[in-house]
N, C-alpha and C positions, 0 to 999 in steps of 0.2 A: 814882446817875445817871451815864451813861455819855456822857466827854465825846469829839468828834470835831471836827478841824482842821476849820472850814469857807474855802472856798475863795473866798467874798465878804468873810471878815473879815482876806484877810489884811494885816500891819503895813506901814506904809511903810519903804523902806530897802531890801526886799529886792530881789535879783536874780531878773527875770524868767525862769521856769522851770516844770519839774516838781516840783521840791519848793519848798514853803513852810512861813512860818511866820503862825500867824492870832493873834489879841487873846486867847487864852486863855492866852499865855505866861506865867507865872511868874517868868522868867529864875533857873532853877535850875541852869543853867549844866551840864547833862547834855549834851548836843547839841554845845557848844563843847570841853567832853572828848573826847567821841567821835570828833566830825568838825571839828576845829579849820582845816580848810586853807578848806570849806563853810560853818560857822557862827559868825557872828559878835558881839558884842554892839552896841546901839546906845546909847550911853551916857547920850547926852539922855533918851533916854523908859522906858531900862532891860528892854530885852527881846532877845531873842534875834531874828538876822535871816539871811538867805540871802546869803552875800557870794559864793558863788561856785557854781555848779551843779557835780553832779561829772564829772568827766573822766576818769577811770578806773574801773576796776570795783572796784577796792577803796574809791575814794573813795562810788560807786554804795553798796557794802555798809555803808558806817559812816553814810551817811546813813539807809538802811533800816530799821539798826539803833537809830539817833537817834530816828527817828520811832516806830518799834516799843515804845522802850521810854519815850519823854517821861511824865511824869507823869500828864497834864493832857494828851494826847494835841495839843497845838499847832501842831506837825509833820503837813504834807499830803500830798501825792502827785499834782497832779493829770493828771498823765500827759505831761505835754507834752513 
């Protein structure tokens, strides 16, 4: 089964945006590797969250790349 960020489950915490993160997190902490300046941990509830949207285009490609490669596909896009 193929999983996909939905865009109504996403976690509280995060910064309103184009990218998100939805309830299917795992908090495998891939996404905070990648794009540490954009991803962040929420420690109470133990998941990964959007602290920052990105602002340059490299910050653009490592969240891309976060989403691309998450496990568990938790990571959204919704264009915004």
């Amino acid at each position: 089964m193929a999983f996909v960020a939905v865009k109504e489950n996403k976690v509280d915490g995060s910064i309103s945006g184009k990218f998100y993160v939805d309830d299917q997190c795992i908090d495998c902490d891939r996404c905070r590797e990648l794009c540490p300046s954009c991803f962040g941990r929420d420690e109470e509830l133990g998941y990964s969250i959007v602290i920052k949207q990105p602002e340059t285009q490299e910050e653009e490609d490592l969240c891309q790349e976060a989403m691309s490669t998450c496990p568990v596909e938790a990571i959204g896009d919704d264009g915004e």
